[in-house]
C-alpha positions in Angstrom: -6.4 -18.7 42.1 -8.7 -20.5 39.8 -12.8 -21.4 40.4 -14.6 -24.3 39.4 -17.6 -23.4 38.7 -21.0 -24.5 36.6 -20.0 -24.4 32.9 -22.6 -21.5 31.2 -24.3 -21.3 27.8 -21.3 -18.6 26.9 -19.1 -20.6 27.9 -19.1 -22.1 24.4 -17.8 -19.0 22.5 -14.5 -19.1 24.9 -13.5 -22.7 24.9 -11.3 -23.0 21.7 -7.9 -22.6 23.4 -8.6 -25.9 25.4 -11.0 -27.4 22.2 -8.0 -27.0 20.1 -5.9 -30.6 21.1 -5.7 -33.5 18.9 -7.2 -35.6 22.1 -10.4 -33.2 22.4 -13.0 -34.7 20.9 -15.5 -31.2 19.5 -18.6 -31.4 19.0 -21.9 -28.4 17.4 -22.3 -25.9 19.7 -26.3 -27.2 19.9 -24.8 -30.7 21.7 -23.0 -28.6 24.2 -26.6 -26.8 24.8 -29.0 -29.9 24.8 -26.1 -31.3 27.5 -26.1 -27.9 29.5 -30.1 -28.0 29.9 -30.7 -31.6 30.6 -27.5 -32.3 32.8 -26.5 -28.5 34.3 -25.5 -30.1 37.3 -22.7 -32.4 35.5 -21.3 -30.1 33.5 -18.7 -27.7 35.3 -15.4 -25.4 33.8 -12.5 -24.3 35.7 -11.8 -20.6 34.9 -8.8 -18.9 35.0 -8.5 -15.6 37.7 -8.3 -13.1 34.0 -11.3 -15.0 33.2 -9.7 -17.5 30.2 -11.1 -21.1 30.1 -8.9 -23.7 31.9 -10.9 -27.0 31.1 -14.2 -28.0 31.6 -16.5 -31.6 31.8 -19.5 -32.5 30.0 -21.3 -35.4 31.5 -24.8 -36.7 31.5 -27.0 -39.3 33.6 -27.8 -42.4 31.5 -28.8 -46.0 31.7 -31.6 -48.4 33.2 -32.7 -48.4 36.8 -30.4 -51.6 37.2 -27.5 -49.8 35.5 -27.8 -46.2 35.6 -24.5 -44.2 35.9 -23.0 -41.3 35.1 -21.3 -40.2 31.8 -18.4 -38.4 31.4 -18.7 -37.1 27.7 -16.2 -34.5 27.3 -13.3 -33.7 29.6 -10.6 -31.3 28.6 -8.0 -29.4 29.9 -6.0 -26.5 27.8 -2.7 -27.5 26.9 -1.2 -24.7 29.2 -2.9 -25.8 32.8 -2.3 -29.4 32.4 -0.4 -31.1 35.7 -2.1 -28.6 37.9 -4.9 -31.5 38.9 -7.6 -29.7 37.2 -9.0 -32.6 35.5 -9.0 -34.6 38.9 -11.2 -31.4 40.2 -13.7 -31.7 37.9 -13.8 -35.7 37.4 -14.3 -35.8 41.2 -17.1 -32.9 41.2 -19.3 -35.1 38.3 -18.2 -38.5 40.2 -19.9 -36.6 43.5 -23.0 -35.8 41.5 -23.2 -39.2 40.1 -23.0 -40.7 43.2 -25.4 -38.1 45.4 -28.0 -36.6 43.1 -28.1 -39.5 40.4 -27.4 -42.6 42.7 -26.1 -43.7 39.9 -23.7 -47.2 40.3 -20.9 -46.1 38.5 -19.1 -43.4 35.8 -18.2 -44.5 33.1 -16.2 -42.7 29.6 -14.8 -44.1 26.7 -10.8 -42.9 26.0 -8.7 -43.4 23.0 -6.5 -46.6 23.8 -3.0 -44.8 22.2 -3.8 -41.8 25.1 -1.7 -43.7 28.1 -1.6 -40.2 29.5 -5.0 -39.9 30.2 -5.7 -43.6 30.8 -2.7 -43.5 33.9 -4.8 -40.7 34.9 -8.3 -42.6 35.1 -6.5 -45.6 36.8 -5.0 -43.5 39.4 -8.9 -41.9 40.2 -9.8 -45.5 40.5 -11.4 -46.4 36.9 -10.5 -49.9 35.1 -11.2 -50.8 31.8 -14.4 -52.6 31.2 -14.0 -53.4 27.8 -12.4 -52.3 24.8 -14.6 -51.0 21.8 -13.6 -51.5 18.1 -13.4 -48.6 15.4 -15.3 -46.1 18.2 -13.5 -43.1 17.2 -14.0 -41.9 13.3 -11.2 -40.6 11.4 -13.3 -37.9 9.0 -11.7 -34.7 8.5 -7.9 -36.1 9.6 -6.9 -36.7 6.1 -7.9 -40.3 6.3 -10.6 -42.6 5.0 -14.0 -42.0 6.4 -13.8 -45.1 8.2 -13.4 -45.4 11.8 -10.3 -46.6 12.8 -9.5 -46.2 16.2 -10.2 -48.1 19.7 -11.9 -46.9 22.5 -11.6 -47.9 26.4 -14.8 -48.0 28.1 -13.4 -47.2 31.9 -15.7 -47.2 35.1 -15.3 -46.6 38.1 -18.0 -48.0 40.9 -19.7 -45.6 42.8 -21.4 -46.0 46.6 -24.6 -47.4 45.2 -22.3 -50.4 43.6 -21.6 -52.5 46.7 -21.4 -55.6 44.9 -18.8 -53.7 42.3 -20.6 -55.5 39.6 -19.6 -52.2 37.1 -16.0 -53.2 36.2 -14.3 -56.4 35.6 -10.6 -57.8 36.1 -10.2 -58.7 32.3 -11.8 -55.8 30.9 -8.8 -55.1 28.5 -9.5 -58.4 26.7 -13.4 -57.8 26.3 -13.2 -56.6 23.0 -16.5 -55.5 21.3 -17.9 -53.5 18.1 -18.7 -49.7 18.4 -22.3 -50.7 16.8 -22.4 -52.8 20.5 -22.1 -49.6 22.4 -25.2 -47.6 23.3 
């Protein structure tokens, strides 16, 4: 049986079977750090019973007072242990933590727009696109130009503190704005 558990500093010497996916965004191993000391509570890795890396989340707590929310920055699951509801684990631990240590008002990530897998996903945890964000995701080092060139969906998904649900939209799909819009 496999443990969810709080994602370690050492974890980030053991994560390239479920780093290595064309949907995984990677990022230095010092980002992974500065996440893991300011946010240790949102950031969580399921671990295989031999000890191997299942998946993990990397989130953060961001915004204003009238919009503060949690982040999900990174969520990945090896190739191997997909459709075992891992991801739904770990999105629900961060969305708990948003919620009860943050009071934040919602969750929000940003997904490529071609990864319907993922996106059925989100929808079926309750998230909606809020808007859709032009050129987010950059292209460098996939044998294409250096410029960006491919869409982002910001999801969200209202959390307790929401009442009003004032975080997502019906008509987020047609809200179309720049990636220099996004903060």
């Amino acid at each position: 049986m496999s443990v969810l558990r709080p994602f370690r500093a050492t974890d980030a010497f053991k994560f390239n079977n479920v780093n290595l996916d064309i949907w995984t965004e990677t990022y230095g191993i010092s980002f992974y750090l500065s996440y893991l000391s300011r946010w240790p509570d949102l950031c969580c890795t399921q671990e295989a019973p031999n000890g191997r890396m299942m998946g993990y989340v990397i989130g953060k707590a961001e915004g204003r007072e009238t919009d503060h929310h949690g982040h999900v920055t990174a969520l990945t699951v090896a190739p191997e242990y997909r459709r075992l509801s891992l991801a739904r684990k770990m999105m629900g631990l961060l969305e708990h933590v948003s919620d009860h240590s943050y009071r934040g008002y919602f969750v929000d990530l940003y997904v490529r727009c071609t990864n319907v897998v993922a996106i059925g996903m989100y929808e079926e945890l309750g998230y909606s696109v809020y808007r859709r964000v032009r050129e987010y995701y950059g292209s460098l080092g996939l044998g294409r130009s250096g410029k960006d060139e491919e869409d982002a969906f910001d999801m969200r998904k209202p959390l307790s503190k929401d009442t009003g649900r004032r975080s997502i939209r019906a008509n987020g799909r047609e809200m179309i704005v720049s990636a220099h819009d996004v903060s």
